[in-house]
TORPAZA-921003 format. One line per 2 residues: number of its first residue (from 1); for each residue x, y, z of N, C-alpha, C. Coordinates in steps of 0.001 Angstrom, whole numbers, plus 500000, padded with zeros to 6 digits. Atoms other than C-alpha are relative to their C-alpha. Example, Ala and Ser with C-alpha at 12.3 -4.5 7.8 and 13.67 -1.06 7.14 Angstrom:
REM residues 2
1> 500890 498810 500000 512300 495500 507800 500900 501200 500000; 499180 498810 499940 513670 498940 507140 499230 501090 500730
END
This chain:
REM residues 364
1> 500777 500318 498798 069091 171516 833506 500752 500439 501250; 499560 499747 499026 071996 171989 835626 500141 501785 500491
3> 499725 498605 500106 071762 175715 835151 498750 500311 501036; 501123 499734 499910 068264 175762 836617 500363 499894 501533
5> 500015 500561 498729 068946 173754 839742 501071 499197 500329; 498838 501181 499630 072071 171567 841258 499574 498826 500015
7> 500585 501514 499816 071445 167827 840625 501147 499276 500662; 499341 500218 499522 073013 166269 843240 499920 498232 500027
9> 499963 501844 499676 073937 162034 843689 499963 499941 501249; 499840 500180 498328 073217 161149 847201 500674 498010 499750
11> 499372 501744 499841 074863 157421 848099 499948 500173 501649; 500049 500310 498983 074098 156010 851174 500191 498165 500801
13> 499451 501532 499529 075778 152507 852928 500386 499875 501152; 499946 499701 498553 075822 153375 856873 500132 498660 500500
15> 500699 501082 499480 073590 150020 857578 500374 498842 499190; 500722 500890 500749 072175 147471 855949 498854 500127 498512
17> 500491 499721 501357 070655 149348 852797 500797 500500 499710; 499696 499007 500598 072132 150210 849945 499180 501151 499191
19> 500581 499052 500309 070897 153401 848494 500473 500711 499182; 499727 498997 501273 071307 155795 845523 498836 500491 499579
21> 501092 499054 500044 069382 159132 845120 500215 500919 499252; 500043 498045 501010 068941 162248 842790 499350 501109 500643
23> 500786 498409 500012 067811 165648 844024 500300 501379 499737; 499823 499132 499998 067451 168650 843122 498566 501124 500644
25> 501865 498928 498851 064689 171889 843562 499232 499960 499091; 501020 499983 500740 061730 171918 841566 499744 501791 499536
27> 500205 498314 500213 060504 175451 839880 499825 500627 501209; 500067 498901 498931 059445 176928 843205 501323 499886 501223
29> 499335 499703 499061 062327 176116 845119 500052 498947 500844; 500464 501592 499225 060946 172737 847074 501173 499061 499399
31> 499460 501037 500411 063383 169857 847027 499283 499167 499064; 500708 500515 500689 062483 167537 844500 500797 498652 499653
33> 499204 501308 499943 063536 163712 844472 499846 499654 498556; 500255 500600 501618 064104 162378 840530 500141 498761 500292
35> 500286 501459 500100 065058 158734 841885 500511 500010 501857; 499849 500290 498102 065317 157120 845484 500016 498472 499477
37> 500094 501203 499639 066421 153458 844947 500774 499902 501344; 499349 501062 499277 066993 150964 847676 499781 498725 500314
39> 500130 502020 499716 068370 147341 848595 499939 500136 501000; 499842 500451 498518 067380 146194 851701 501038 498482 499736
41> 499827 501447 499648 069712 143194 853000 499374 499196 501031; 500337 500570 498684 067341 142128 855656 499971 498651 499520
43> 500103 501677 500432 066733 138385 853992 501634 499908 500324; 498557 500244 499750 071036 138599 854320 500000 499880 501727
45> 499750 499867 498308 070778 138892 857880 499259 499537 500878; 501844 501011 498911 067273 137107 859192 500568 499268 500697
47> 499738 501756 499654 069186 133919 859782 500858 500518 501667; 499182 499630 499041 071447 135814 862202 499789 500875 501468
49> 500386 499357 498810 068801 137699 864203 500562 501437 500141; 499712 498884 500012 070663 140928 863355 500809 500526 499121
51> 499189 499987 501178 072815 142651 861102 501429 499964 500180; 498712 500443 499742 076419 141139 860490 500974 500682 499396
53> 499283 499137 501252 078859 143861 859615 500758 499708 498825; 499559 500588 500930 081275 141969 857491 499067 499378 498451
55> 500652 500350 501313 078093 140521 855193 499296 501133 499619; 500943 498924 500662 076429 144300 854852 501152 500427 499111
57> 499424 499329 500728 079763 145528 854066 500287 499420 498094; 500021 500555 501282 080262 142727 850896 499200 499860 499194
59> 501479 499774 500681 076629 143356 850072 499820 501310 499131; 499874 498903 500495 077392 146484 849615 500876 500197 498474
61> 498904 500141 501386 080292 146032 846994 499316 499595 498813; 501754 500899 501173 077912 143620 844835 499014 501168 499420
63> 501252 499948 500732 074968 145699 844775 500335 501617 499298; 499623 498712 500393 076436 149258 844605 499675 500655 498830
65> 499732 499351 501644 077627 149891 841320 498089 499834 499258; 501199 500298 500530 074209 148769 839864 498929 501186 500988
67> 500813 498735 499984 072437 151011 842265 500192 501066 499599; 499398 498677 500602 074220 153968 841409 499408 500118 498563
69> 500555 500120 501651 073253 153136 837314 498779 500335 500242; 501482 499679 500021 069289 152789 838408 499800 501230 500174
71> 500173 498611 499434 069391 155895 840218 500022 500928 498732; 500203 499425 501560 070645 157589 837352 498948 500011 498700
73> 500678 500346 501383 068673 155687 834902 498505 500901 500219; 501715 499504 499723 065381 156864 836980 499485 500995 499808
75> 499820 498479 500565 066359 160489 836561 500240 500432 498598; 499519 500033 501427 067336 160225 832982 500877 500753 500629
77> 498716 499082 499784 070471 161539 834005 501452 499451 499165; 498758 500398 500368 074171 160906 833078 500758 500649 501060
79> 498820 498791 498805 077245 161863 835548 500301 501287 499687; 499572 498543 500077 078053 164656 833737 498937 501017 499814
81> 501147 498625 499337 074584 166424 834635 500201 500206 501169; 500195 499831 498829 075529 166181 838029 500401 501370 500136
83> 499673 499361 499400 076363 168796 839918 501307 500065 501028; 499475 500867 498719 077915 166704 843096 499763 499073 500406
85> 500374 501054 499333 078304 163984 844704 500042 499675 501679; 500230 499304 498662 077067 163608 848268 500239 498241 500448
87> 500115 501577 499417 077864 159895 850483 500056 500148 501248; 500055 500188 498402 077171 158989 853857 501599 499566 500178
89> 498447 500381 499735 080678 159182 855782 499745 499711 501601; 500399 499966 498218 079225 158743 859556 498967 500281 500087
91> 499711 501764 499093 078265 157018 861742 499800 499156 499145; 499806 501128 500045 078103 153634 861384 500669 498943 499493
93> 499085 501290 500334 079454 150208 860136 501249 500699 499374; 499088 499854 500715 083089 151260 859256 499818 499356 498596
95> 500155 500789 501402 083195 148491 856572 499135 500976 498818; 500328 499506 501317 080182 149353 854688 499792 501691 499817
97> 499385 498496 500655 080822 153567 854896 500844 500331 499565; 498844 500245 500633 084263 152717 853504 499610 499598 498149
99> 500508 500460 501127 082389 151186 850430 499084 501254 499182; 501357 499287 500695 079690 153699 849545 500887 501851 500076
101> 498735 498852 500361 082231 156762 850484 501143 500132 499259; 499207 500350 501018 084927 155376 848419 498974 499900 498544
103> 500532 500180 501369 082295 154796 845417 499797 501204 499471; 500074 498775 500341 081489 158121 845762 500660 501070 499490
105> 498417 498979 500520 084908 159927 845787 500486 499329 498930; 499193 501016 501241 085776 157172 842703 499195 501139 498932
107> 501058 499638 501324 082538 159002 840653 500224 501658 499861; 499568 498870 500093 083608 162621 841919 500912 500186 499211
109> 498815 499777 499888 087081 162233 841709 500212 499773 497938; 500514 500166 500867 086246 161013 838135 499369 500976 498577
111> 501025 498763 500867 083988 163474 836575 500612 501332 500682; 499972 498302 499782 085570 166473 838265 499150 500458 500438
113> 500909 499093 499598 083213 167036 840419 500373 500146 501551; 499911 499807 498414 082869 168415 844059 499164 498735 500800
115> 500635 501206 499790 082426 165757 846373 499153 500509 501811; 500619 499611 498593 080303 166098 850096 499649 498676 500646
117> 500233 501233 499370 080663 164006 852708 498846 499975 501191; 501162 499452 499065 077619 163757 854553 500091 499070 501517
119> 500110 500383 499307 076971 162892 858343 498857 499664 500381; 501680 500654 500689 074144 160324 858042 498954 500136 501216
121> 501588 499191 498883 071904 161825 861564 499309 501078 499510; 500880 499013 500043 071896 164934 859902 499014 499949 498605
123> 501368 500614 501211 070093 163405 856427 499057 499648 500582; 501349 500064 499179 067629 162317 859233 499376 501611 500265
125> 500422 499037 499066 067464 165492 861007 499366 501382 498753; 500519 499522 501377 066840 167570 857256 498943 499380 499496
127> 500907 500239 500603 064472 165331 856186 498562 500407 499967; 501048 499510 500056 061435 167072 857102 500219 501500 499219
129> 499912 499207 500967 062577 170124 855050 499967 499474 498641; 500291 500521 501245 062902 167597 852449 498242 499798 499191
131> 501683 500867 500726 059293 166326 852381 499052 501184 500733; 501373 498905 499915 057547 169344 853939 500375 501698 500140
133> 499284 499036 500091 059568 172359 853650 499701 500692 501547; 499567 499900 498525 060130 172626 857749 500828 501156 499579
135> 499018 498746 499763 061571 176373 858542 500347 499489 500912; 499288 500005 498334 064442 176477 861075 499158 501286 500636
137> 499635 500922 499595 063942 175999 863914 498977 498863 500215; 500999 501004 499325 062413 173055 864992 500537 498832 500743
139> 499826 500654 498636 062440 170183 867619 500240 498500 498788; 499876 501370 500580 063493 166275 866215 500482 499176 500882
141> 499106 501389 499867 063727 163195 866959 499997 498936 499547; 499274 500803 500306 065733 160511 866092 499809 498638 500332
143> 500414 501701 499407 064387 156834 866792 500095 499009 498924; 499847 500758 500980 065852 154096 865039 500789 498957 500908
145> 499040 500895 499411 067867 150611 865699 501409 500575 500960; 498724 498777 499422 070972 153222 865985 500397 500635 501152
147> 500013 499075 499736 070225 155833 867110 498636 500833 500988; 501638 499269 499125 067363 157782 870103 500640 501097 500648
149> 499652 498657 499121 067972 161364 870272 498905 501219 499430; 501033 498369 500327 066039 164958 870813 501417 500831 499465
151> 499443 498873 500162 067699 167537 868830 499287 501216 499569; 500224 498181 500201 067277 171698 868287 500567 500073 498713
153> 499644 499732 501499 067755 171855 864759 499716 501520 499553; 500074 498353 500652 068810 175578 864144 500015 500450 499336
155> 499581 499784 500941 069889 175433 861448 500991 498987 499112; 498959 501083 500511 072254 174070 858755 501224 499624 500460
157> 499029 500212 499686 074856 172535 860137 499981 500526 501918; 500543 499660 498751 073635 173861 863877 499419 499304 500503
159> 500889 500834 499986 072380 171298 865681 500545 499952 501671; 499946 500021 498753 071984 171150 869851 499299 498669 500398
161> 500389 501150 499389 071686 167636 871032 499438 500299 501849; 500346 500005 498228 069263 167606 874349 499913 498743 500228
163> 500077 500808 499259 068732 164394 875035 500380 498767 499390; 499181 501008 500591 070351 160801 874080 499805 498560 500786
165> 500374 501123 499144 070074 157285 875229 501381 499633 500495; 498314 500427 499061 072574 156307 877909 500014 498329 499846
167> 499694 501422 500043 072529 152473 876697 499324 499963 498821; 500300 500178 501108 070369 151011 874233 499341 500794 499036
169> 501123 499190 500880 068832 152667 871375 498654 499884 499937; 501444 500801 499873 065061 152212 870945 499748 498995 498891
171> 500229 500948 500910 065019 150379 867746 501137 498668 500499; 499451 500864 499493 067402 148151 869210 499379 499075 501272
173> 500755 501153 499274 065635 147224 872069 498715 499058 499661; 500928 501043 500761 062811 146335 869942 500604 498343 499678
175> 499206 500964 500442 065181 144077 868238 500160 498781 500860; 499537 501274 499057 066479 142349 871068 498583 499740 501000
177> 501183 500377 499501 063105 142094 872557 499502 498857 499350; 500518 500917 501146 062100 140385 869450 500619 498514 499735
179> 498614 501354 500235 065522 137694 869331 499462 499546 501252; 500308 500849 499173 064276 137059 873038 498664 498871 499954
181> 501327 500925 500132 060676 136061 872516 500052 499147 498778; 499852 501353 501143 061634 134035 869138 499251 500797 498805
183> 500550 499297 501388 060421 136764 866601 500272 500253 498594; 499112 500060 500993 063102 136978 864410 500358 501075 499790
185> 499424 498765 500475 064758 139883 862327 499113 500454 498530; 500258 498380 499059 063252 143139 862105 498615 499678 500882
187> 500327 500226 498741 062705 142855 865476 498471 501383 500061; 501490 498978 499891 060192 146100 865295 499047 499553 499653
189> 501627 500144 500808 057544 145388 862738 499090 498606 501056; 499993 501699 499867 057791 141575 864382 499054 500045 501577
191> 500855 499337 498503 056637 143229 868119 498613 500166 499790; 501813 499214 500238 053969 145420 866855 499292 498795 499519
193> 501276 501057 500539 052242 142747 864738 499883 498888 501241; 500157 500689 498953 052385 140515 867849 499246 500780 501100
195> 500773 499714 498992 051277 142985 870334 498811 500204 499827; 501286 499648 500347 048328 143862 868371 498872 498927 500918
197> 500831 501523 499806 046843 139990 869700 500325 500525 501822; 499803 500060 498401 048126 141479 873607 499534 500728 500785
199> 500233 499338 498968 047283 142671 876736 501248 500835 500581; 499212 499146 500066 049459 145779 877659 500280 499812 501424
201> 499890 499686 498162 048448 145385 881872 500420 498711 500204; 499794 501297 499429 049056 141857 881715 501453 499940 501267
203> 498492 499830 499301 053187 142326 883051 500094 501670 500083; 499879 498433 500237 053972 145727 884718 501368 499762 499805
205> 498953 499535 500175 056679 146667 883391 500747 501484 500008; 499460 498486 500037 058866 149718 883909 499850 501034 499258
207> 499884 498725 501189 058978 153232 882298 500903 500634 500166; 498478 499750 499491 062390 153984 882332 500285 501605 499808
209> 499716 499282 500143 063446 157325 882829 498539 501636 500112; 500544 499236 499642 060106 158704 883269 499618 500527 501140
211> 500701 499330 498243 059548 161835 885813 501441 500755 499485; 498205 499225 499798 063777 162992 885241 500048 501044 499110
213> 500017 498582 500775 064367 166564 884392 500767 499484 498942; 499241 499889 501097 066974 165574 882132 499308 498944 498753
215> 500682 500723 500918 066030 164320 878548 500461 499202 499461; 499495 501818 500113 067828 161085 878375 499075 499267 499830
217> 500739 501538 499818 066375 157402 877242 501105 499106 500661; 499488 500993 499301 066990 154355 878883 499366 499121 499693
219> 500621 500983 500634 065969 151128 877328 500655 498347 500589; 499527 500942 499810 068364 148889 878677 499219 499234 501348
221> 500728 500249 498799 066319 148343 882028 498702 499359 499926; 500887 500699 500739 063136 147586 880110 499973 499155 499121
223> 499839 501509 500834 064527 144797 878306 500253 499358 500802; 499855 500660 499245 065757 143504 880979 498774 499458 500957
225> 501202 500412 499358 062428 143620 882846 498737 498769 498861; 500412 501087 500417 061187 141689 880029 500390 498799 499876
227> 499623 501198 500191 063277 139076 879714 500016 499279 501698; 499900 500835 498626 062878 138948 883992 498278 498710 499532
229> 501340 500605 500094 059180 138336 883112 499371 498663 499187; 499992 501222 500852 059650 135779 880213 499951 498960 500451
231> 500025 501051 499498 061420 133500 882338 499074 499444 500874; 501090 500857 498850 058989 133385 885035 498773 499590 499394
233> 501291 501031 500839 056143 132421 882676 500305 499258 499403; 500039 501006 500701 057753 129992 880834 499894 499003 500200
235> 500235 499620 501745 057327 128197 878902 498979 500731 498951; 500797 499227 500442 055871 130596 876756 499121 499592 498800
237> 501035 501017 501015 052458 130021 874708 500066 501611 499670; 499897 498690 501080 051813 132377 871817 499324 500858 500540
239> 500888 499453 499685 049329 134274 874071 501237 501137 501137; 499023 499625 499447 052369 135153 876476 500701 501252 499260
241> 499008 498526 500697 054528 136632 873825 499079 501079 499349; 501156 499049 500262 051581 138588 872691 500200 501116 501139
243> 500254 499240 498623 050909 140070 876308 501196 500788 499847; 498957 499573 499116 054722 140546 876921 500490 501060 498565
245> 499262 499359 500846 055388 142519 873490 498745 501049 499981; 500867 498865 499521 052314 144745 873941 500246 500939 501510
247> 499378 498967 498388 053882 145476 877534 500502 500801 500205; 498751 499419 500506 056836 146184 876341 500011 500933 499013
249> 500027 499433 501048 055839 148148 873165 499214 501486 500988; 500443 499069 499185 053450 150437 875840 500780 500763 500931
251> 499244 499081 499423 056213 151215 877846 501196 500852 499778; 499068 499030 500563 058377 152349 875554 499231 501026 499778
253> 500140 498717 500721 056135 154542 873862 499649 501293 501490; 499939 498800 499219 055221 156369 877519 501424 500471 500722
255> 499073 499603 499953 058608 156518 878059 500187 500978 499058; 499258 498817 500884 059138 158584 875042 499310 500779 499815
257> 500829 498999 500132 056228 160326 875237 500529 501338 501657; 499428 498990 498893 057369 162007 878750 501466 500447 499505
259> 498847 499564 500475 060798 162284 877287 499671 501212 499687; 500647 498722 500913 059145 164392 874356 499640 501095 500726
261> 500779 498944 499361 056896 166135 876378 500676 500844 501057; 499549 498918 499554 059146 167871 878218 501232 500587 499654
263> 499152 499522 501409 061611 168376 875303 499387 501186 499894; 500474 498935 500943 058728 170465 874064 499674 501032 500694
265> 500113 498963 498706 057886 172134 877092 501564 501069 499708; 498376 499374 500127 061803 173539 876658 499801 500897 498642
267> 500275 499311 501428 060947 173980 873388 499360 501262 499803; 500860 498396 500399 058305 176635 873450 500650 500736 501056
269> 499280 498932 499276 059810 178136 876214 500957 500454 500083; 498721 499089 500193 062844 179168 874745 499359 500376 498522
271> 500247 499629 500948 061103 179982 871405 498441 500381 499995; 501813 499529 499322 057938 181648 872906 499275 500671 498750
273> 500818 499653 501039 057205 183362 869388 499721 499651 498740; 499813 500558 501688 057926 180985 866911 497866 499575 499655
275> 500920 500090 500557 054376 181173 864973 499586 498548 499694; 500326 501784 500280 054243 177154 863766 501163 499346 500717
277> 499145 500596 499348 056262 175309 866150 499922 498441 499374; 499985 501141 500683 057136 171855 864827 501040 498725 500564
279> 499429 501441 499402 058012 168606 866350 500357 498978 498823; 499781 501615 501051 059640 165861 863431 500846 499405 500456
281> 499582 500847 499763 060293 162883 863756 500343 499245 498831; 499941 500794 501545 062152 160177 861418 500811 498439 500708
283> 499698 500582 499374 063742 157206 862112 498660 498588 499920; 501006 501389 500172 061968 153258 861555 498990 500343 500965
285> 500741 500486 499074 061016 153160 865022 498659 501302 499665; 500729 499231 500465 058835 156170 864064 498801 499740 498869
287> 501104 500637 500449 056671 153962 862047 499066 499312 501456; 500894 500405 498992 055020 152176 865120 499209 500830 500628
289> 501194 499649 499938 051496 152794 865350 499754 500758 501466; 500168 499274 498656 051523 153257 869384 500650 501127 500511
291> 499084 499051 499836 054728 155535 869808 499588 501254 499228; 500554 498824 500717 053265 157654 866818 498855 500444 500713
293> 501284 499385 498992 049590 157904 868819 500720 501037 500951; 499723 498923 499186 051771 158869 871685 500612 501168 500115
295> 498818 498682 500429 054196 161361 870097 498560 501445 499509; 500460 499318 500126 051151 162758 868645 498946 500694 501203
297> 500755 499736 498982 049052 163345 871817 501105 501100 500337; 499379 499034 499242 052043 165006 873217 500485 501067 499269
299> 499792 498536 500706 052775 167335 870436 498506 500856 500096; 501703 499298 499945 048370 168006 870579 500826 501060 501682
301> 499925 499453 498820 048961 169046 874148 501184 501319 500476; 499382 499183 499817 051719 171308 873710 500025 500965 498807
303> 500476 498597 500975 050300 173254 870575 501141 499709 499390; 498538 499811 501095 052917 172159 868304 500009 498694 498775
305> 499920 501294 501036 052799 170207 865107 500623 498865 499777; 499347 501273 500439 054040 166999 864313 499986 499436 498255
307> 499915 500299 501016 055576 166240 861559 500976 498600 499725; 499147 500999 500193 056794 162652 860113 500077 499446 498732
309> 499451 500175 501614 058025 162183 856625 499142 498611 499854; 500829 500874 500435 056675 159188 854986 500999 499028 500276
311> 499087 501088 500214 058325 155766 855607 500996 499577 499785; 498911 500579 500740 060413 155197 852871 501290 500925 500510
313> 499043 499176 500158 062221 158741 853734 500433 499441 501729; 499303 499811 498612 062391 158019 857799 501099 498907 500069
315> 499533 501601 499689 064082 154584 857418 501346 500531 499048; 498792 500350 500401 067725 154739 856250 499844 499806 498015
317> 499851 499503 501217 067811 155887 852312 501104 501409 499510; 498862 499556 500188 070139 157819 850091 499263 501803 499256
319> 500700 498526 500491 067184 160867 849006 500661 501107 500989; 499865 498855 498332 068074 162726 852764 501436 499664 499639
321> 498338 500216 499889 071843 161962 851923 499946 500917 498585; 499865 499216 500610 071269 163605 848645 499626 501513 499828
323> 500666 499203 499906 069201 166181 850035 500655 501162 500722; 499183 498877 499589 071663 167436 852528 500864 500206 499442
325> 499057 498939 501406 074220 167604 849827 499149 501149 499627; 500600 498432 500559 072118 170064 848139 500277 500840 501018
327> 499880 498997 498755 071715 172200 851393 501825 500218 500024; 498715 499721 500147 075519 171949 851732 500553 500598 499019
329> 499571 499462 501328 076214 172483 848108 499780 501347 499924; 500912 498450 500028 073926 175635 847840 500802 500829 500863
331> 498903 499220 499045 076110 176962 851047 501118 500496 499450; 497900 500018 500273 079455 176660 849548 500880 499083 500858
333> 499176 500932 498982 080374 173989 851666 500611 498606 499232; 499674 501385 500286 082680 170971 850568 500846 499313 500315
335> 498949 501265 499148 084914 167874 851396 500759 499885 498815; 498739 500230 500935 088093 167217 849851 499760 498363 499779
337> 500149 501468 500534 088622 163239 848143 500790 499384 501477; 499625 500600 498819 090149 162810 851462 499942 499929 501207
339> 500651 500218 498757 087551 162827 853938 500138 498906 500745; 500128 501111 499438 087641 160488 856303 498410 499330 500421
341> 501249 500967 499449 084886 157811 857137 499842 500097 501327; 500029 499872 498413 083927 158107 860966 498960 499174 500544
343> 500721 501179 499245 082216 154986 862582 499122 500911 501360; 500226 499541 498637 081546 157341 865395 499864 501965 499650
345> 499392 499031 499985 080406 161161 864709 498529 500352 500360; 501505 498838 499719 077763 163436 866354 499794 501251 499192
347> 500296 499088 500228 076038 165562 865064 499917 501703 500997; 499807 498977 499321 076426 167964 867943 501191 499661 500930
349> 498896 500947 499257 080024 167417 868874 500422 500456 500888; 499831 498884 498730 080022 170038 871747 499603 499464 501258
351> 500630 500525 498946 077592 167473 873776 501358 499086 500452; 498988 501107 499627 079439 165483 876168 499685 498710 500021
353> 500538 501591 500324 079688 161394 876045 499054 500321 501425; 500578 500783 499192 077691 159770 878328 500235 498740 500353
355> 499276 501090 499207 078880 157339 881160 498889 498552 499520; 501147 501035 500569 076974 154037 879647 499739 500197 498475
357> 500616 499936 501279 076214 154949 876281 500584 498730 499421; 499727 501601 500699 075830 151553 874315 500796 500410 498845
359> 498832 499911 501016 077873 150450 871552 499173 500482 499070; 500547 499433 501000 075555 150849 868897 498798 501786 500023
361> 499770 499113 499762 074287 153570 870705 500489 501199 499963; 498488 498763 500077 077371 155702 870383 499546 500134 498601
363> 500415 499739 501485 076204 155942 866324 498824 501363 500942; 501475 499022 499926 073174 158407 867920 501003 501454 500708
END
């Protein structure tokens, strides 16, 4: 089998899921997923309103080994069909990328095999080649608890960060939107199903960053305008937090719709002949119903497709971790057993920081 196609192990332990994946290419050449498990720990972390690095990282230890087996089992595989083994090594939680990169180099280092350490934005930023065979180049972005960035995806390993959030991420401000009004943890889903019951004009609230040539977010300003608005209505009746998370959910998404929209504007006009131009997106926050309307209006309006993987792949899994192994593998590209883990690594490490960039932030 391995003669046909590289079967690669993806492992992924950034967050709060663990993950273990198989891929290889199918007869024509198309990626092709044989297993995609994952644990969520969100029930580990509800109580806390967010996720606690110390209990993802020991969650991780626990559930690991056993994912790694399913994965396998799902593929009918054994280690020694692999090919490689591919693990998220950056960004996020030191702890648990210490766990899932160490399991990895244990199973390489092991079987004699080549090991690849992957940098877990760009398993986002690949994933639409995964699930729809996306030619370079194309336009992405990145919206998650993490992480809110536009990148120029040129290619493999080519990647031009334009625009980035100078404070909070967007899935984060969901979050803490959500811990303010009493929603609980995951702060996203917890919004949307609340704003559905709201009025959007009730509180104006800001649109941060829209109108500015440059393609920065800014989220931290619009949380704050909600939590000005909270206090002055309280005490709050369930009709309130309705209003104020439909407010808030509307002004993110025209915030990121002007972002976009003049991302893409850039876009075609430095790639005036690309034939299918293509906007993907991945990333949780990229499930919400309103932000998707508006992402898609603004890709309609600028003649350029939109593309957004399915769910399971945008949200933090170990298929896009096994997927850019392959891509790497296939190159000739690999990591020695003594990569390092990096809490902190861009995918375009040429961009400069940014004065403000939040803590969890700095992961995007």
């Amino acid at each position: 089998m391995q003669d046909k196609a590289p079967l690669i192990l993806g492992i992924e332990t950034s967050c709060d899921e663990t993950a273990a994946a198989v891929v290889t290419r199918g007869p024509e050449g198309r990626p092709l997923i044989l297993s995609n498990i994952v644990f969520s720990q969100v029930e580990e972390h509800a109580a806390f309103g967010g996720v606690v690095p110390e209990i993802a990282a020991r969650a991780h230890v626990e559930a690991l080994d056993g994912i790694v087996r399913a994965a396998l089992q799902d593929a009918a595989l054994a280690v020694s069909d692999l090919a490689a083994v591919a693990a998220t090594s950056g960004p996020g939680l030191i702890g648990a990328l210490i766990v899932g990169a160490m399991t990895g180099k244990a199973i390489a280092g092991a079987a004699g095999l080549p090991f690849l350490a992957i940098n877990h934005l760009e398993g986002h930023a690949l994933t639409p080649r995964l699930t729809d065979g996306v030619a370079y180049p194309y336009l992405m972005l990145l919206a998650s608890g993490g992480h809110t960035q536009i990148l120029l995806v040129r290619g493999l390993g080519r990647y031009e960060r334009w625009g980035t959030t100078i404070d909070d991420a967007l899935g984060e401000a969901f979050d803490k939107t959500a811990k303010l009004l009493g929603l609980g943890h995951p702060g996203g889903p917890n919004v949307e199903k609340a704003a559905a019951d709201g009025d959007a004009r009730r509180f104006p609230l800001p649109r941060p960053m829209r109108g500015e040539k440059r393609l920065d977010f800014s989220f931290s300003g619009l949380k704050t305008a909600v939590r000005q608005a909270a206090e002055a209505a309280a005490p709050l009746a369930p009709q309130d937090v309705a209003d104020l998370c439909a407010g808030f959910q509307a002004a993110a998404a025209d915030s990121v719709a002007d972002r976009v929209a003049r991302a893409l504007a850039r876009f075609r006009a430095e790639f005036p002949d690309l034939e299918a131009p293509v906007l993907a997106v991945a990333g949780g926050v990229a499930a919400n119903r309103t932000i998707r309307a508006a992402l898609e209006a603004a890709s309609r309006t600028a003649g350029v497709a939109l593309v957004a993987p399915p769910l399971a792949l945008c949200t933090d899994n170990a298929a896009m971790i096994a997927h850019a192994g392959l891509e790497r593998f296939e190159a000739g590209l690999r990591d020695g057993l003594d990569a390092p883990v990096r809490p902190r690594w861009p995918l375009d490490e040429t961009a400069p920081p940014l004065v403000g960039f939040g803590r969890r932030g700095a992961k995007a």
